[in-house]
ChimeraX commands (.cxc) that place a marker at each C-alpha (Angstrom):
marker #1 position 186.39,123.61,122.75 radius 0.5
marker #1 position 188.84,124.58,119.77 radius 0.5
marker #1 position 189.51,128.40,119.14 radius 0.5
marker #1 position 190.59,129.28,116.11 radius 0.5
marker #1 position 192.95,132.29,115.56 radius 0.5
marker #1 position 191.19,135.46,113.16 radius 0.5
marker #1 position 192.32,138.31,111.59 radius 0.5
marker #1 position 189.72,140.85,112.39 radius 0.5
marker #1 position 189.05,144.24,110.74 radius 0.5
marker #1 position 187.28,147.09,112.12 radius 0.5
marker #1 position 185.48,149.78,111.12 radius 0.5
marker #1 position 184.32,153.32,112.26 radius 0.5
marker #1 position 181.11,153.22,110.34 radius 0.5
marker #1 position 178.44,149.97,109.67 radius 0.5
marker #1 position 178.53,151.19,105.90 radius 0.5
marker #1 position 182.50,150.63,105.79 radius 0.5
marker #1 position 182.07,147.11,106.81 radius 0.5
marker #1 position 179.05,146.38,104.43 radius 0.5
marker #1 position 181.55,147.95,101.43 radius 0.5
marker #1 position 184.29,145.48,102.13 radius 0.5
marker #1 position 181.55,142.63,102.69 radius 0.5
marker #1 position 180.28,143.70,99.20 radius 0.5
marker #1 position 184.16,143.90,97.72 radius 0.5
marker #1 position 185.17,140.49,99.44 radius 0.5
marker #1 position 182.68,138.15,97.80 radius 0.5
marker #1 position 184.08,135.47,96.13 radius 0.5
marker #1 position 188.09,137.44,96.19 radius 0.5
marker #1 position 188.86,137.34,99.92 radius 0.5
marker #1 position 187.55,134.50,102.52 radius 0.5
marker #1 position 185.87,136.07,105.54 radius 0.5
marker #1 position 182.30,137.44,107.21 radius 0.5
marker #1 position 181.00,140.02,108.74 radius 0.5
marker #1 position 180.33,139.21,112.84 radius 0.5
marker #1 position 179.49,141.20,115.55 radius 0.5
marker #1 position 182.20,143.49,117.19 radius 0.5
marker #1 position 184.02,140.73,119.68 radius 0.5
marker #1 position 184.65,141.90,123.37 radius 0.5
marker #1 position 188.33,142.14,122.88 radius 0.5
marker #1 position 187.68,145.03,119.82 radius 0.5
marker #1 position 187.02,148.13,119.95 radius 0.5
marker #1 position 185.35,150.27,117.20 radius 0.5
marker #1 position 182.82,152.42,115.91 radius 0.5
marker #1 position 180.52,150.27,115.19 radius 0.5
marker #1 position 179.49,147.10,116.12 radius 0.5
marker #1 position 180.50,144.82,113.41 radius 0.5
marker #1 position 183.83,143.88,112.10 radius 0.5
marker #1 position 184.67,141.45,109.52 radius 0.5
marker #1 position 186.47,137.88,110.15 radius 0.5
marker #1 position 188.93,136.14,108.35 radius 0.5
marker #1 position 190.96,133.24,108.86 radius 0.5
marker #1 position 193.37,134.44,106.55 radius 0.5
marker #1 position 196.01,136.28,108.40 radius 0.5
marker #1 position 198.17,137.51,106.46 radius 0.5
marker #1 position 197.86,141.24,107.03 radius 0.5
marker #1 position 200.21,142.85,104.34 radius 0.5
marker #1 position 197.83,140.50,101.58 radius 0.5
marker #1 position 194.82,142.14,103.49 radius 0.5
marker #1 position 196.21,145.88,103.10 radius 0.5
marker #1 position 196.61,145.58,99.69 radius 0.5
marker #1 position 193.17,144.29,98.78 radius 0.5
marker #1 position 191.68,147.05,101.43 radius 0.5
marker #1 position 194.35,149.52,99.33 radius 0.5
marker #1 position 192.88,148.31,95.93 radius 0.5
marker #1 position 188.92,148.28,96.72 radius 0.5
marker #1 position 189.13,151.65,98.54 radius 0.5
marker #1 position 187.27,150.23,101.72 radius 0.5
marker #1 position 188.26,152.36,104.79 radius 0.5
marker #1 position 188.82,150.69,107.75 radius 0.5
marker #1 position 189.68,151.30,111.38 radius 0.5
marker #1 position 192.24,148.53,112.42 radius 0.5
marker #1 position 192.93,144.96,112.07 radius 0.5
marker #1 position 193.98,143.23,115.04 radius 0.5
marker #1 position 193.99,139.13,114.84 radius 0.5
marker #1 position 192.30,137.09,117.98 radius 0.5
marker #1 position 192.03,134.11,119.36 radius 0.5
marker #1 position 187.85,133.11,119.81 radius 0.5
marker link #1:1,2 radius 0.2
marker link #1:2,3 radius 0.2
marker link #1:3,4 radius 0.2
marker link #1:4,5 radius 0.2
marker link #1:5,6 radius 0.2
marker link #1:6,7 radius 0.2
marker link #1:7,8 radius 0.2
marker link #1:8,9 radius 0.2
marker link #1:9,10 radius 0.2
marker link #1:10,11 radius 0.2
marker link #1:11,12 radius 0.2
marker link #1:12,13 radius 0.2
marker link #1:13,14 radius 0.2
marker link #1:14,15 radius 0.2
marker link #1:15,16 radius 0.2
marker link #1:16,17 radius 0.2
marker link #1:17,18 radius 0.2
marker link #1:18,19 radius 0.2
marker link #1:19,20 radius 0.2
marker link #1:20,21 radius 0.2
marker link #1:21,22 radius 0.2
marker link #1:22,23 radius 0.2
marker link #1:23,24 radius 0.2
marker link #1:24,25 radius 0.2
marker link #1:25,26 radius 0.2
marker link #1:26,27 radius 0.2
marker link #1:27,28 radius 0.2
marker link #1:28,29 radius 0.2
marker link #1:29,30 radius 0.2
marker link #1:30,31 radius 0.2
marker link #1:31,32 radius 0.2
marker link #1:32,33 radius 0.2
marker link #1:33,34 radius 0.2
marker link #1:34,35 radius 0.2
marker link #1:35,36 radius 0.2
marker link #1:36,37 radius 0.2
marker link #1:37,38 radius 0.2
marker link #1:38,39 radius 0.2
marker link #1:39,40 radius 0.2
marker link #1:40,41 radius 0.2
marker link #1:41,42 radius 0.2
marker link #1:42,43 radius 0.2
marker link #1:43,44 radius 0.2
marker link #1:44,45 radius 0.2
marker link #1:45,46 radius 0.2
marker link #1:46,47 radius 0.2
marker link #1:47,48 radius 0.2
marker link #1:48,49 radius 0.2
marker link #1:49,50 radius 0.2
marker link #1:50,51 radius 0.2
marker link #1:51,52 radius 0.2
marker link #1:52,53 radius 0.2
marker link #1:53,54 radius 0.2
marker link #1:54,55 radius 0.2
marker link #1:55,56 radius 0.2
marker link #1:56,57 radius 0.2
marker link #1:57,58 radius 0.2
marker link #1:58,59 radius 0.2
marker link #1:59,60 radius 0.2
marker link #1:60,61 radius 0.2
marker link #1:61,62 radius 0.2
marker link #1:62,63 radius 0.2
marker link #1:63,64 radius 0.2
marker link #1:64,65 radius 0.2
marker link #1:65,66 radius 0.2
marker link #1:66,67 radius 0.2
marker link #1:67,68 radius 0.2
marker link #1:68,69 radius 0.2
marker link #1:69,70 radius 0.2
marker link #1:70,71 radius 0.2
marker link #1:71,72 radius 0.2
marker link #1:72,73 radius 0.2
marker link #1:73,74 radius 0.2
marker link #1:74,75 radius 0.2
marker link #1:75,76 radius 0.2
view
C-alpha cells in the first residue's frame, strides 16, 4: 500500500478547525480528517494537506486569523 506524506494541522478547539476548513475553500488544498494516532490535540480533528510547505501554510493561517495548535507532517 502507498503512504503518502501530509502536512497536518491541529487544533485545540473543533470550531478552530471548521474556521480554517471554511477559510481554505477553493485558496489552500486540504480536508478536515479525524485526529491520526501519531497527533495529539484538543480535539479530534485536524486538517490534511498534501502541501507541505509550512512557511506558505503560516502565512495563510497568519492572514485568515485561524488559530491553530501545531502542524506536524506524517507519513499515513
Amino acid at each position: 500500500m502507498k503512504k503518502d506524506k501530509y502536512l497536518i494541522i491541529a487544533f485545540d478547539s473543533t470550531s478552530h478547525a471548521l474556521d480554517l476548513e471554511d477559510k481554505a475553500k477553493n485558496k489552500m488544498q486540504g480536508r478536515l480528517i479525524p485526529l491520526p494516532r501519531e497527533i495529539e490535540a484538543g480535539c479530534g480533528l485536524c486538517f490534511a494537506s498534501l502541501e507541505l510547505d509550512q512557511e506558505k501554510w503560516h502565512r495563510f493561517l497568519e492572514e485568515e486569523h485561524v488559530q491553530y495548535a501545531y502542524m506536524k507532517e506524517v507519513i499515513f
